[in-house]
N, C-alpha and C positions, 0 to 999 in steps of 0.2 A: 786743299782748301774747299770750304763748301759754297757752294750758287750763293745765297745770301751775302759770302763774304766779300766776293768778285763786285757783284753787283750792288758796289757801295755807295755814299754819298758822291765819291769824285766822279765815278762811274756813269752814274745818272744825270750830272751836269754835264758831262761831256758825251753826252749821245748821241744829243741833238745835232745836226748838220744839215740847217734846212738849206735844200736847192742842191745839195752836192752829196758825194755818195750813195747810199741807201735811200735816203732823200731827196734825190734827184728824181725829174717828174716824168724821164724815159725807164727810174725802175720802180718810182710809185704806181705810176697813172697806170698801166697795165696788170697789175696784182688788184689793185681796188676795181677796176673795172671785170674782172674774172671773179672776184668775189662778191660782188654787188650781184651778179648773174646769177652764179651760184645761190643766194641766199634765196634767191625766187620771191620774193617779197616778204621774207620771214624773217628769224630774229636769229642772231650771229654771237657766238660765242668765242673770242679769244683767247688761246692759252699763250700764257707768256705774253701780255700785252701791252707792256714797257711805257715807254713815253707817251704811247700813239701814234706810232709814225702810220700803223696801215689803219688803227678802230677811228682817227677824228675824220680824216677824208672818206670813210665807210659810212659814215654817221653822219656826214654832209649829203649823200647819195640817199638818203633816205632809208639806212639799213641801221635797225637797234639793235645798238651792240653791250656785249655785257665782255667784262674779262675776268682772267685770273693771274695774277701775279705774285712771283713767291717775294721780290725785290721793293721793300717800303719804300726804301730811295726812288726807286724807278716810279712807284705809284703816285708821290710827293711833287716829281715831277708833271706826271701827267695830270693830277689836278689845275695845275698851274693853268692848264688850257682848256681843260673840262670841268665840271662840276661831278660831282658822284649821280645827280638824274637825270646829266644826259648822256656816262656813262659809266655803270654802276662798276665798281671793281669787287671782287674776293681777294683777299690776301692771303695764300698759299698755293702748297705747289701742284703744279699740273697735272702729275700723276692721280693723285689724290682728291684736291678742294673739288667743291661741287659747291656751282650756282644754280642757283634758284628757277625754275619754269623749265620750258622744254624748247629744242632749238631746231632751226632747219640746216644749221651749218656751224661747223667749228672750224676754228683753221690755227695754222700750228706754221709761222713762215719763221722765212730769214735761217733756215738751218738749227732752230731753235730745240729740235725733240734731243739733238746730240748733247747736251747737258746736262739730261738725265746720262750718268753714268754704268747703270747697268742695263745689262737685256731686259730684264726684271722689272725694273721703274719704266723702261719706254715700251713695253707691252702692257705696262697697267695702264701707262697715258693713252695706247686707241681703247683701253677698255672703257676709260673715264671718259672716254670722248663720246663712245658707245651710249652711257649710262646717260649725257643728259642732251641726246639726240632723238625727234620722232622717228617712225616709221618712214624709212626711206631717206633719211638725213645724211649730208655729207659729213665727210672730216677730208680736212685739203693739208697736203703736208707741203711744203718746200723745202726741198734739202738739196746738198751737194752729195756727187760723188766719191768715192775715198781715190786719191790720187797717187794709192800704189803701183801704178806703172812706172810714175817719172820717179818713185824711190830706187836709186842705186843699190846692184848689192853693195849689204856691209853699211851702207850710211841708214840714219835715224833720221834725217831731215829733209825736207826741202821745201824753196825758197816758192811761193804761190802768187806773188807778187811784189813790184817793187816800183817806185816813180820817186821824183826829187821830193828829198825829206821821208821820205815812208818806207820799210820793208816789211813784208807779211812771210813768215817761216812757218811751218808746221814740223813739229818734232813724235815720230811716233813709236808706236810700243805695237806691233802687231802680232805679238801673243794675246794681249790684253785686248786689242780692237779699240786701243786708245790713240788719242791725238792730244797735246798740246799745242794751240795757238798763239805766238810770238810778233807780237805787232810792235814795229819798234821805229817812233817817230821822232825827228829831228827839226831842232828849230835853227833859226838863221842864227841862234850865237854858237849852235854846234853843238849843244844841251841835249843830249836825249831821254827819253821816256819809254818805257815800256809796261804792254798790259798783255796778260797771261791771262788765256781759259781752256780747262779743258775738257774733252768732248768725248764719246763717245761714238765713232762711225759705224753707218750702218748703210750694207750695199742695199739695192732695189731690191731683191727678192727677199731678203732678210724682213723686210719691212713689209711686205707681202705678207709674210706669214703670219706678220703681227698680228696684221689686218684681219686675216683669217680667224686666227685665235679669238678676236675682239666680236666677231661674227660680221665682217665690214666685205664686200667684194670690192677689189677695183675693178671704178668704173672708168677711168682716163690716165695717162702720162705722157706730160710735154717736156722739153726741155725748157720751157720757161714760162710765163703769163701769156705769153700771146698765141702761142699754139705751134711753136715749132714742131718738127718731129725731134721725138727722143731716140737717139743711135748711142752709138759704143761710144765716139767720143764725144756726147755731150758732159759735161761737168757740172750740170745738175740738174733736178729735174723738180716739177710739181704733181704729183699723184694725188689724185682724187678717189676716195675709197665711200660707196654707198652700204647703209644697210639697207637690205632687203623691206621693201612696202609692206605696209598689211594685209595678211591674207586676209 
C-alpha cells in the first residue's frame, strides 16, 4: 500500500489527540522548544508536516515555518487551523518536493523518515534536506531504535506496547529491514479497529552515512528533546546533522 493510501481521509481525522498522546504538552513542549533553539532565529522547514501538531506551536514561538506533505487529507486537516500565510504547505513527497527560499533548519520527527521505504528514497530525503538548507543549516531527525533484541528466535513479532483498549505490535521482515505496524484499538462495546503502516528501520549509524553521503556532519544525539544521554538502551533518539559553514 502506498503513503498516500495509508494517510487517507479517516487517517487525517483521527490524528488529532489534543492533550494526550503525541500531543501531550510533556512530549510537545520539549520537541518545539529544541527546535525553536535550533532554528536560531531563521526559517524552518518541515518535512512530513501533518496536521501541525509540532509547525502551529513552532509558529506561535515566533519561528516561520514552511512544510511538505505528501498526504492531501492531512494537509485539509491542517488548514483547518492555519491558513496557507501563516503556514505555507507543498504538496508532495519528502524525498523529492522542494520549497521555495532557503532555511536554517529542517526537521523530520515522530519516526517519520521510516516511511520512505527504501535506503534509496531516505538518502535522497538528507539530500533534499541538504538542497534547501544554508551554509551550516541543521536537519533534526527523530527516530526510534529497531527493537531486534526483544525479537525471539523464530518469531516475526512483537508486542511494543499495550494499556486498556490499545495494543501496539510490530511485525518484521529483517531480510528486507522492514517493519509493519499493528495498532489495534478496542472500544467499550468490544468493536475493534485496526491501522497498518509500514516502515522501513534504520539503526544510528546507518543514518550517519546517509548524513555523510548528503554532505551533513553530526553535530549532536540525545535520547529525546531534552537532552538525555543516548546509551545502548535508549529506544530512540534525536540526531542533529550540520552542514559544514561557508568557507
Amino acid at each position: 500500500m502506498r503513503q498516500e493510501e495509508i494517510w487517507d481521509e479517516d487517517a487525517a481525522r483521527g490524528y488529532d489527540t489534543p492533550g494526550t498522546g503525541m500531543f501531550a504538552p510533556e512530549v510537545l513542549k520539549p520537541a518545539v522548544d529544541r527546535l525553536a533553539e535550533l532554528a536560531g532565529g531563521g526559517r524552518a522547514l518541515e518535512f512530513a508536516i501533518g496536521t501541525g501538531r509540532v509547525a502551529l506551536p513552532l509558529a506561535e514561538r515566533g519561528v516561520a515555518v514552511t512544510g511538505i506533505e505528501l498526504s492531501r487529507p492531512m494537509i485539509e486537516q491542517l488548514r483547518t487551523k492555519a491558513d496557507e500565510a501563516a503556514i505555507p504547505v507543498i504538496a508532495g513527497d519528502m524525498s523529492a518536493a522542494t520549497a521555495p527560499g532557503e532555511f536554517s533548519l529542517v526537521y523530520l520527527v515522530y519516526n517519520t523518515i521510516s516511511n520512505l521505504l527504501t535506503q534509496a528514497g531516505q538518502v535522497a530525503c538528507f539530500r533534499n534536506a541538504a538542497r534547501h538548507l544554508a551554509p551550516g543549516g541543521r536537519f533534526v531527525i527523530e527516530l526510534w531504535v529497531p527493537e531486534l533484541r526483544t525479537l525471539p528466535p523464530g518469531k516475526q513479532a512483537t508486542v511494543w506496547h499495550h494499556e486498556p483498549g490499545y495494543i501496539g505490535l510490530d511485525t518484521y521482515d529483517v531480510l528486507g529491514q522492514q517493519i509493519v505496524s499493528h495498532h489495534f484499538r478496542f472500544g467499550e462495546d468490544g468493536q475493534g479497529r485496526v491501522f497498518r503502516s509500514p516502515h522501513r528501520y534504520i539503526w544510528p549509524s546507518e543514518l550517519d552515512l546517509m548524513g555523510q553521503l548528503a554532505g551533513f556532519e553530526l553535530e549532536s544525539r540525545h535520547a529525546d528533546w531534552s537532552g538525555a544521554e543516548f546509551t545502548a538502551e535508549s529506544r530512540s533518539h534525536v540526531s542533529v546533522y550540520r552542514l559544514p559553514p561557508q568557507a
